[in-house]
C-alpha positions in Angstrom: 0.0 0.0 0.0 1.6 3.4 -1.3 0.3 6.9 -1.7 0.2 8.9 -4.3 -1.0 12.0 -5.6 -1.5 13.8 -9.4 -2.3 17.7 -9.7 -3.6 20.0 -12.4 -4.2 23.4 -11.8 -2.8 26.8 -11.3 -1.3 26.4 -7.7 2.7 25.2 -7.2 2.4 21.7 -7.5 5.4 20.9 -6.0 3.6 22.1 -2.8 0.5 20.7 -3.3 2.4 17.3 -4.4 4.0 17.8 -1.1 1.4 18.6 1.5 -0.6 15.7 -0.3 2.2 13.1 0.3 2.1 14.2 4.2 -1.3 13.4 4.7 -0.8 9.9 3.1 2.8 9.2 4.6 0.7 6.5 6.6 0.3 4.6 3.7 3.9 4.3 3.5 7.1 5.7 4.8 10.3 3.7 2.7 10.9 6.5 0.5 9.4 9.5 -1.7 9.5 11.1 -4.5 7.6 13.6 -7.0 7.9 14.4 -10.9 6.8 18.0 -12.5 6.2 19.0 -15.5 8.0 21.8 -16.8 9.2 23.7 -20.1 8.5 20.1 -22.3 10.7 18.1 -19.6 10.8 16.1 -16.1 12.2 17.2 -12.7 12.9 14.3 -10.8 13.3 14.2 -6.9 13.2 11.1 -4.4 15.0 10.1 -1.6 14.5 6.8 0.9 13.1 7.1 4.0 10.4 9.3 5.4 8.9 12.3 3.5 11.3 14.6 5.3 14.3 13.3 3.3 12.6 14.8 0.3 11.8 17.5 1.8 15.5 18.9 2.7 16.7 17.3 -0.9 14.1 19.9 -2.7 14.9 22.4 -0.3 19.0 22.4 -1.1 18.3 22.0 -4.8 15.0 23.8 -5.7 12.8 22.4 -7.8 11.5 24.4 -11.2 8.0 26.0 -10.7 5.6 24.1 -12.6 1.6 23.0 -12.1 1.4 19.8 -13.2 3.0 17.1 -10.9 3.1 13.5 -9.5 4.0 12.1 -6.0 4.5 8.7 -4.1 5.0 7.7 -1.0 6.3 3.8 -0.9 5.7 0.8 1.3 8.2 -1.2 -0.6 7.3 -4.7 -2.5 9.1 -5.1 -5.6 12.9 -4.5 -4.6 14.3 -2.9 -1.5 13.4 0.5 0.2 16.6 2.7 -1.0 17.0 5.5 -3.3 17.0 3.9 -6.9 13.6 1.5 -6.0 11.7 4.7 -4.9 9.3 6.2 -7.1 8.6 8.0 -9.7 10.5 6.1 -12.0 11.3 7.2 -16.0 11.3 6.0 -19.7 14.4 5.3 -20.7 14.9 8.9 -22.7 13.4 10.4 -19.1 9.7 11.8 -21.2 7.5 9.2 -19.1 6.9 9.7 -15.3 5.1 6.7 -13.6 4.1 6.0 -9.9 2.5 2.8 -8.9 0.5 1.6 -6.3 0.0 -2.5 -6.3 2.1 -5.5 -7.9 2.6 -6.4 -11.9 2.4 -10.1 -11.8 3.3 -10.3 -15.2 6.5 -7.8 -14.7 8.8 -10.5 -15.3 8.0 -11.5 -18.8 7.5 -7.7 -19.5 11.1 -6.8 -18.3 12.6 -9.6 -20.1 11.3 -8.0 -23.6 12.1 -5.3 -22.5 16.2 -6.0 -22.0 15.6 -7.8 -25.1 15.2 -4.8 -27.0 17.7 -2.6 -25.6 16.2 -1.0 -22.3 18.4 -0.9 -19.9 16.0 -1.0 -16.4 18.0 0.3 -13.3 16.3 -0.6 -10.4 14.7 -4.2 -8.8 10.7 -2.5 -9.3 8.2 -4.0 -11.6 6.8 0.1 -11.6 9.7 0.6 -14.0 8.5 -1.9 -16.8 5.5 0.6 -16.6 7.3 3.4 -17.1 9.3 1.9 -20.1 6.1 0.8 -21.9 4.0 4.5 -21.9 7.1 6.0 -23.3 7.3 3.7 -25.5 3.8 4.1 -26.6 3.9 7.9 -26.5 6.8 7.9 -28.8 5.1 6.1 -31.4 2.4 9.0 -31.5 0.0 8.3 -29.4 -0.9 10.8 -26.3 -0.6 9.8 -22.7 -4.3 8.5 -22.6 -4.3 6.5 -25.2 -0.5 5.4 -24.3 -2.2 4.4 -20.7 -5.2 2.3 -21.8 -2.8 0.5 -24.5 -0.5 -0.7 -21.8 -3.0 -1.2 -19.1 -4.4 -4.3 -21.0 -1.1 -5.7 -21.1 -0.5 -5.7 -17.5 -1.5 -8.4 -14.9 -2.1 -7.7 -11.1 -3.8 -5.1 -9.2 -2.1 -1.5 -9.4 -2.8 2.0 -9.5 -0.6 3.8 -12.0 -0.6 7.6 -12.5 1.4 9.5 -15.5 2.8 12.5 -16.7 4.6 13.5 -20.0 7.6 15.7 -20.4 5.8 17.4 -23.7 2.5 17.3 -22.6 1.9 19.9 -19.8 -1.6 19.6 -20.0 -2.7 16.3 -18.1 -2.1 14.0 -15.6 -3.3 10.2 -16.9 -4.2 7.2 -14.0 -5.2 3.9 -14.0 -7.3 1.4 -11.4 -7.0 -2.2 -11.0 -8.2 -3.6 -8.0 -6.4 -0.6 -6.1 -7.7 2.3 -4.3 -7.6 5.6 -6.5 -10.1 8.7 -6.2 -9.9 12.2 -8.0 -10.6 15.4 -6.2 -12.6 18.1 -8.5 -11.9 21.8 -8.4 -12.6 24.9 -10.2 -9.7 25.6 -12.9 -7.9 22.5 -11.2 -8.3 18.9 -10.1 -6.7 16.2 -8.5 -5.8 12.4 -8.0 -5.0 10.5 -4.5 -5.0 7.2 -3.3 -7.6 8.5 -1.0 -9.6 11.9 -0.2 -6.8 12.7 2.2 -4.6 13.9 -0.3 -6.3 16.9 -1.4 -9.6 17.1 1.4 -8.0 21.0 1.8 -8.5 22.1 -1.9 -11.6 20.1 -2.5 -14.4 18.3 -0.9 -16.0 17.5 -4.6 -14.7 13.6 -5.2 -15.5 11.2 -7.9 -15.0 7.3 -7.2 -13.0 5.5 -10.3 -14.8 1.7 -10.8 -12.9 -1.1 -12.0 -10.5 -1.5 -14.9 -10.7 1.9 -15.4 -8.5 5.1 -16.9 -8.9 8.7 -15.9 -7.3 11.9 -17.4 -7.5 14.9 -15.3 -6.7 18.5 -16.8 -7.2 22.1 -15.4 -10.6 22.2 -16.7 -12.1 18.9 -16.4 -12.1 14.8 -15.5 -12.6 12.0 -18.7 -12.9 8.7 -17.4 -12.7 5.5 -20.1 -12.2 1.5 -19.5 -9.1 -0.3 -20.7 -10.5 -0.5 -24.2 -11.0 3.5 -24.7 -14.8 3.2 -24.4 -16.6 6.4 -22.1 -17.2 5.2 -18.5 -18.4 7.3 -15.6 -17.1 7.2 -11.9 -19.4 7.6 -8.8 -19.5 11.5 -7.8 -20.1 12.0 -4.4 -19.3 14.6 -1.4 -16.5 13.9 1.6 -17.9 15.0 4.7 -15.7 14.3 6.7 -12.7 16.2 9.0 -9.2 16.2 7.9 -8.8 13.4 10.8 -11.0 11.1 9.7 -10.1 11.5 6.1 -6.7 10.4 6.9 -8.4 6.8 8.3 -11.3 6.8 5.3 -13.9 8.1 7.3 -13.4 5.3 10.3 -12.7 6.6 14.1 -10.0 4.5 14.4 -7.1 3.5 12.0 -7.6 -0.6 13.7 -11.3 0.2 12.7 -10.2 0.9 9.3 -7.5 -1.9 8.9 -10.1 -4.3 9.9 -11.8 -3.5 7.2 -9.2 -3.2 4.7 -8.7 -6.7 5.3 -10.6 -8.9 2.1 -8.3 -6.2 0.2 -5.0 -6.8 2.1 -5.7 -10.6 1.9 -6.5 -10.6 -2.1 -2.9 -8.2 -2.3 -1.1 -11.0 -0.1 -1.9 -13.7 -2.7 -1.4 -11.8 -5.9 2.2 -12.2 -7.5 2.4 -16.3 -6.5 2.8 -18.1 -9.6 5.0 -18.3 -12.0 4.2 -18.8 -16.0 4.0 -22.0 -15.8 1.9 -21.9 -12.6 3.5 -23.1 -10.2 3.6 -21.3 -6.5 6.7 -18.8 -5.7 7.8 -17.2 -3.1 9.0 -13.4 -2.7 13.1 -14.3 -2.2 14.6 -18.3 -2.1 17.9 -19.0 -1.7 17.4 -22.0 -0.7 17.5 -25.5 -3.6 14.4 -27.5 -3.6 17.2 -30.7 -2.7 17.7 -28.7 0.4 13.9 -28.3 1.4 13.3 -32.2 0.2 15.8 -32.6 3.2 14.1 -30.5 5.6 12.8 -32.9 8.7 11.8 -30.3 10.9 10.3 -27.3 10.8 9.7 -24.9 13.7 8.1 -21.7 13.6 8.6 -19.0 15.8 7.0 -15.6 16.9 5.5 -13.5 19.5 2.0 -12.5 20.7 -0.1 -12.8 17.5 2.4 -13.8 15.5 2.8 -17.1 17.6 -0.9 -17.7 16.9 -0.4 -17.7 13.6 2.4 -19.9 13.5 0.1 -22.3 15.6 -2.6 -21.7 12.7 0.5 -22.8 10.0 1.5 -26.0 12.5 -1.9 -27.5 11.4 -1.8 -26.7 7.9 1.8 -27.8 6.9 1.9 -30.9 9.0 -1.1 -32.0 6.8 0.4 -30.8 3.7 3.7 -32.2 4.1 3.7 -34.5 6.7 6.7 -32.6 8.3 6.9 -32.7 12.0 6.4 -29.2 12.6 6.8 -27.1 16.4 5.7 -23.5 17.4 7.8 -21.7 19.9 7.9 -17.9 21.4 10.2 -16.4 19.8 11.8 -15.4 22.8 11.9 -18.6 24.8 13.6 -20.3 21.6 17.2 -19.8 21.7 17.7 -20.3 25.8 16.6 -23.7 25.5 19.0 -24.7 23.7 16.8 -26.2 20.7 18.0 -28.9 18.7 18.7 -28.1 15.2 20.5 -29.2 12.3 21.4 -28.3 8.4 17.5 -29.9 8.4 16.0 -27.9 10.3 13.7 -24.7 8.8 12.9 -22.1 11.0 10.2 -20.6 10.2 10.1 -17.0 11.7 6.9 -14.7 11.7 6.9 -11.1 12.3 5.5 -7.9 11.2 8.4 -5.8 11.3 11.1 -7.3 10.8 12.5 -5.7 13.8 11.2 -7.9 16.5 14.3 -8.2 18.9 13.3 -11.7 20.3 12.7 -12.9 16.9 15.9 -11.4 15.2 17.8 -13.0 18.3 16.2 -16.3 17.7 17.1 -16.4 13.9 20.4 -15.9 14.4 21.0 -19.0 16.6 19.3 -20.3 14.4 21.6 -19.4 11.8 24.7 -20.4 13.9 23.5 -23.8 14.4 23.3 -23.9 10.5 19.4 -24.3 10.3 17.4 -22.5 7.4 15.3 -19.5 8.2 12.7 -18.5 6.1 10.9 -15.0 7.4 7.3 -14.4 7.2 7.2 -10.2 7.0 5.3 -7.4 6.2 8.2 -5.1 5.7 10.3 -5.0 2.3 14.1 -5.0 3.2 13.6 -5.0 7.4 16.7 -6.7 9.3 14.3 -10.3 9.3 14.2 -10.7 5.9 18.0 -9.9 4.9 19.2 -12.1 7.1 16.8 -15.0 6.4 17.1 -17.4 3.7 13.8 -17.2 2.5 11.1 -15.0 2.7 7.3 -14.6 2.0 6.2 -11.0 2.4 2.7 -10.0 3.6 1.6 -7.3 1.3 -0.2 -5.7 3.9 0.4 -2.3 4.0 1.5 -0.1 6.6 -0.2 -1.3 10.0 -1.0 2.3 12.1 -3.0 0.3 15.0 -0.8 -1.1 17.4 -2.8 -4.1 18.1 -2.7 -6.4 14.5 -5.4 -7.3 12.4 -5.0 -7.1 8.9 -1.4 -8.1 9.5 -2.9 -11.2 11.0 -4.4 -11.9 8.6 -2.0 -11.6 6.1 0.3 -13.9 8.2 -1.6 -16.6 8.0 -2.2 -16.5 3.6 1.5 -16.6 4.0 1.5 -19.9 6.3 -1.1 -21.3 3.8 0.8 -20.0 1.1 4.8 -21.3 2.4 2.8 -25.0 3.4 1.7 -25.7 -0.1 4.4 -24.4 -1.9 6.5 -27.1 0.5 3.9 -29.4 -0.6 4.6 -28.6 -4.2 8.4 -28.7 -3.7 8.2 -32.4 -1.4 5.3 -33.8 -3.8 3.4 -34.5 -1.1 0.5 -33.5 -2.8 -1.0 -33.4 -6.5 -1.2 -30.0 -8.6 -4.7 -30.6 -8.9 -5.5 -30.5 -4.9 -2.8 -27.3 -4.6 -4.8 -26.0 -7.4 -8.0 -26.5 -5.5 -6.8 -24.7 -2.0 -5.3 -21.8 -3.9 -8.6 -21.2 -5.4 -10.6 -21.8 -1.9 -7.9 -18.7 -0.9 -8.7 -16.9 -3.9 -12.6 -16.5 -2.3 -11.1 -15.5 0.5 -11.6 -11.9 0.1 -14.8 -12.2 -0.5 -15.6 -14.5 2.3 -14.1 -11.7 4.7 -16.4 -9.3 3.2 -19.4 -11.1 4.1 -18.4 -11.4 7.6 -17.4 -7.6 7.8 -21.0 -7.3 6.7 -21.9 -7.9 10.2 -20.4 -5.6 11.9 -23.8 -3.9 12.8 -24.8 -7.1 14.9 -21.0 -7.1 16.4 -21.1 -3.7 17.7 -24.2 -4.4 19.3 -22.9 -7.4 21.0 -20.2 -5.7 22.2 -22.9 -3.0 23.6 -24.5 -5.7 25.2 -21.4 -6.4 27.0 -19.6 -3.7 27.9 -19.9 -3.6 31.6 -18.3 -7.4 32.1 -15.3 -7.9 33.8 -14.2 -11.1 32.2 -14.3 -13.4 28.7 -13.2 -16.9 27.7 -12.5 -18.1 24.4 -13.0 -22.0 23.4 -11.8 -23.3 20.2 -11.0 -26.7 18.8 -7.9 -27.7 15.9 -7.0 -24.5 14.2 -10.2 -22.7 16.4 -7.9 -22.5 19.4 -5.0 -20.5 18.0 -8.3 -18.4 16.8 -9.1 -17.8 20.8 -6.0 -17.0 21.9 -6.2 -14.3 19.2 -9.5 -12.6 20.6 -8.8 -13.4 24.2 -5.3 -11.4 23.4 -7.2 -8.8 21.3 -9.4 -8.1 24.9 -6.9 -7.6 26.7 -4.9 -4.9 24.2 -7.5 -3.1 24.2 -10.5 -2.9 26.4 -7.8 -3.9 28.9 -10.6 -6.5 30.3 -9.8 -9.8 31.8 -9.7 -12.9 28.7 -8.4 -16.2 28.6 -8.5 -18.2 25.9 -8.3 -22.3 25.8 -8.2 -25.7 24.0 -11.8 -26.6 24.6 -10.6 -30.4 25.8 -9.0 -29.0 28.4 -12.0 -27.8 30.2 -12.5 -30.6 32.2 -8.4 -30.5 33.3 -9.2 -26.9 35.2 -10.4 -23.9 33.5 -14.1 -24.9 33.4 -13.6 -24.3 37.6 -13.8 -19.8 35.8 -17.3 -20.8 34.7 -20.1 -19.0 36.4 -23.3 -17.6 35.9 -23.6 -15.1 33.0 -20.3 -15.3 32.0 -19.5 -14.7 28.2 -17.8 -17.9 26.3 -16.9 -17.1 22.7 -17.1 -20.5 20.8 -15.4 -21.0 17.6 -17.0 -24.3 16.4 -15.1 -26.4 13.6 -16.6 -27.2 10.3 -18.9 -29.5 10.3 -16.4 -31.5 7.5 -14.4 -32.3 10.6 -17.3 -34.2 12.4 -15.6 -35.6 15.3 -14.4 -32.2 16.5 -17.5 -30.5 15.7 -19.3 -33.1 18.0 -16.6 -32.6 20.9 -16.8 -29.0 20.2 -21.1 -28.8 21.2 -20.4 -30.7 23.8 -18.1 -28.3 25.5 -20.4 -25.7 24.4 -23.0 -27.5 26.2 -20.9 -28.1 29.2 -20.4 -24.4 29.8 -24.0 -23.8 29.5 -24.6 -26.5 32.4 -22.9 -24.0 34.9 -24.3 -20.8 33.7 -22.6 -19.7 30.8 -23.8 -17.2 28.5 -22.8 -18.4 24.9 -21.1 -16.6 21.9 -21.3 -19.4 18.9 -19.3 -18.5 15.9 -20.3 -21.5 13.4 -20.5 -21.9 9.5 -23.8 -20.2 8.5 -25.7 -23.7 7.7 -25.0 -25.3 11.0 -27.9 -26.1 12.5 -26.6 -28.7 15.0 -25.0 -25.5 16.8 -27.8 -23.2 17.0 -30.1 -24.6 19.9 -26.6 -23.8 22.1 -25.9 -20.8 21.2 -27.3 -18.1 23.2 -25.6 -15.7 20.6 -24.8 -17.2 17.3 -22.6 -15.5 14.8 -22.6 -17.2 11.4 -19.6 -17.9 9.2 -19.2 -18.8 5.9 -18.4 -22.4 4.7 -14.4 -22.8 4.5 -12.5 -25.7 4.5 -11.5 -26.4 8.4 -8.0 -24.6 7.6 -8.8 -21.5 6.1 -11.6 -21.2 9.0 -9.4 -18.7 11.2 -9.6 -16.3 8.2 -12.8 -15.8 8.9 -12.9 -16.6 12.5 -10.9 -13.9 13.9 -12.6 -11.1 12.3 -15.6 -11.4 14.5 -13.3 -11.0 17.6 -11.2 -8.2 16.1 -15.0 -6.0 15.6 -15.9 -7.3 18.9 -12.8 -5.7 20.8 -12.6 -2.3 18.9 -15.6 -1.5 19.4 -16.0 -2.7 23.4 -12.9 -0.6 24.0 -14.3 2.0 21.8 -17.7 2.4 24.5 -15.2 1.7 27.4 -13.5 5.2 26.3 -10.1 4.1 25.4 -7.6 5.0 22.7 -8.1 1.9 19.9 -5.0 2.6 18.3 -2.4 3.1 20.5 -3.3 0.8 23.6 -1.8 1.8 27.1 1.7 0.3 28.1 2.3 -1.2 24.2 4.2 -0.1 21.3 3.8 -1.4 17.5 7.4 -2.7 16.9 9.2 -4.6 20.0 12.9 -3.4 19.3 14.2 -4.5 23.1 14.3 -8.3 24.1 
């Protein structure tokens, strides 16, 4: 997730470039950079880092005056956070200006013809293919519309691309693929942002681009066509809201807004997986496929919800590829002095890359002579370069402290490193990896329906707000699922929550149970038939003594319902993929019970985001 912003108009827009890029720094803080317009050419200015190291670059070598400009601010994907990967990036003659938000799956192939006829592409982006391909276009004669919608339909992937050209000062050009882009409409000037945020000072006047669509803005008006040139219209409406809330979409809370950004986030983690000839990839290897054949133990290690996870991803690759497979705290791992060998893989999970326990783990790891392979959400962190592998998360920058969407996100990648073992091992066909990637391709949608919801959610949590304590149940890949919303409790509504193996109620913790109290239940698919029996009968076993119910079951279940005193329904997954969908119940639940308790959501007392100290 990037920002970016495009202005037309009569103002500076190196300023407005500028003090659009601010407001949507929390969409990504690698690097910046900005492209004007100006006497038939392209200024060029971009540094790594935060916004401020543009900043003092433009103000000790000034930038031209000019009104037509382009801006990015980067969360890094394709190729690491430094000064040559950030955007914009140029045509190889430097008329073509290009930022992107999103991934080109197809970048390879498109780079590769590219070299092959003479381009010489400097940094590791897949944005710069785009850049190389309008110029191309343009120079053939076409203008920077046209030159858009030609390549557009060559491309693969979600993105948002936006354009300028050296010789034409009249226009900004964008595209939309399954990534956010809005235009902001003025009087003698409009606009182009990966939200309202970017220009919510200038204008409150917005128009909404749909799908597969291409939008040329100019000083005095918006023209909006699909792929193939053909008129379209985008949805016009008015942005009410404070600067504040523009920054977070309209939403209260960034979490608030994260969780709902998560059917995107979890579509953007699986984009970019295979290669031509369809088999799964991963984002770096340097690791042979003799090596992982070898591999006869795997253990996984994290913290707090990235433990979860890797208890979620213990289920899933021991049944894909029958490899014994352990989940440890990250920072527990190394002073038990763990047994590992050239076999071993270490599987480490965490959102920063920074997390000192886990960056202390890997590297014992790494003296012992295991293989790490990092699970990340951060392009180039410490994790990832010294890992031997990595999948990264795609998630976007994460503002909440407690995770959601980064979760998430964690978990496609477990799904997505356990198959591609499978794939690697032949422990299963191509035909039944085929048929879980495309359960994880619905994924997206399945989250949606469950965000859907909410309404119902927040009203629970209403109904609750003046309790003192919660336990969470949960069964097979259910229980990591109720550690995750007994955790998300106590983050943030700082209330008392436990969360448990529902088999080990009779070995103690059905001794809490008392009258009234609130049990979330997350009940297995009813595919797994033995669990989903055991499962109702701890459900009914709480309701003996008094408990009050909270049933989260697939929507068909009808076993369930008569013990639920509260049933939230789910859609049908397979068992696996269950705590996709599972957690996001909890995660509304907890926002919004903190929210009515008066707390601050995003930044939770006594926490911080990154854990940088062991």
């Amino acid at each position: 997730m990037c920002g970016i912003v495009g202005y037309v108009g009569d103002q500076q827009a190196r300023d407005v470039v500028i003090e659009g890029l601010r407001r949507l720094e929390y969409r990504g803080y690698d690097s910046a950079g900005i492209a004007l317009v100006h006497d038939g050419v392209i200024t060029s200015a971009k540094r790594a880092g935060k916004l401020a190291n543009l900043e003092k670059a433009i103000s000790e070598e000034a930038l031209p005056a000019a009104t037509v400009g382009i801006g990015h601010t980067r969360w890094a994907t394709h190729g690491a956070p430094n000064d040559v990967n950030a955007h914009p990036h140029l045509g190889a003659d430097g008329r073509v200006a290009v930022v992107h938000n999103g991934i080109l799956e197809n970048f390879a192939r498109l780079r590769d013809e590219l070299e092959r006829a003479g381009h010489d592409l400097v940094s590791e982006t897949d944005t710069e293919v785009a850049a190389h391909l309008l110029e191309l276009e343009v120079q053939s004669g076409a203008d920077l519309t046209t030159a858009m919608q030609n390549v557009c339909r060559r491309l693969e992937g979600a993105f948002t691309l936006v354009a300028v050209d050296g010789q034409d000062p009249t226009r900004v050009v964008a595209a939309r693929r399954n990534s956010p882009l809005v235009v902001g409409i003025g009087e003698g000037e409009n606009f182009i942002g990966s939200d309202v945020s970017a220009f919510i000072e200038h204008t409150r006047e917005a128009l909404e681009l749909g799908q597969d669509q291409v939008v040329t803005i100019t000083r005095d008006g918006v023209a909006v066509t699909d792929f193939d040139g053909n008129a379209a219209e985008g949805r016009r409406y008015h942005v009410d809201w404070d600067l504040a809330a523009a920054e977070k979409d309209g939403f209260d809370w960034f979490m608030r807004k994260e969780i709902f950004e998560q059917p995107r986030a979890i579509g953007d983690a699986l984009l970019g997986r295979h290669d031509e000839d369809g088999l799964l990839q991963l984002d770096e290897v340097r690791i042979s496929d003799d090596e992982l054949r070898d591999i006869d133990k795997i253990i996984i290690i994290g913290c707090g919800t990235a433990n979860y996870a890797g208890m979620v991803a213990k289920y899933a690759i021991e049944h894909w590829t029958r490899i014994p497979c352990e989940v440890e705290l990250a920072h527990e791992f190394r002073y038990r002095d763990p047994i590992l060998t050239r076999n071993t893989l270490v599987v480490a999970i965490s959102q920063s890359g920074e997390t000192a326990d886990t960056l202390m783990a890997i590297r014992h790891a790494v003296k012992q002579k295991a293989r790490v392979l990092a699970i990340c959400n951060t392009n180039g962190s410490t994790i990832p370069r010294e890992s031997d592998a990595v999948i990264y998360t795609h998630a976007g920058p994460e503002i909440g402290v407690a995770s959601t969407k980064g979760f998430l996100t964690q978990l496609i990648a477990c799904y997505l490193l356990g198959l591609y073992l499978a794939q690697v091992r032949g422990t299963k066909f191509g035909d039944e990896i085929g048929a879980v990637v495309r359960e994880l391709a619905q994924m997206p949608d399945r989250a949606q329906r469950v965000l859907d919801q909410s309404d119902a959610i927040y009203a629970l949590a209403k109904r609750f707000k003046d309790e003192k304590s919660f336990l969470f149940l949960g069964r097979h890949a259910g229980f990591p699922v109720a550690l995750e919303g007994a955790l998300k409790l106590k983050e943030l509504a700082y209330i008392h929550a436990e969360g448990f193996a529902a088999g080990e109620l009779k070995h103690g913790p059905i001794a809490l149970i008392d009258q009234g109290l609130p049990v979330f239940c997350v009940v297995p698919p009813r595919g797994r038939d033995q669990l989903h029996d055991k499962m109702i009968s701890a459900i009914q076993e709480v309701r003996a003594r008094g408990a009050l119910t909270i049933v989260l079951a697939e929507e068909d279940d009808t076993e369930v319902a008569p013990y639920a005193d509260v049933l939230i329904k789910l859609p049908i997954v397979p068992t696996l993929l269950q705590p996709v969908v599972a957690t996001i119940p909890m995660q509304l639940f907890a926002c919004e019970l903190a929210t009515l308790l008066g707390h601050d959501v995003d930044q939770p007392r006594n926490l911080a985001k990154s854990v940088t100290v062991e």
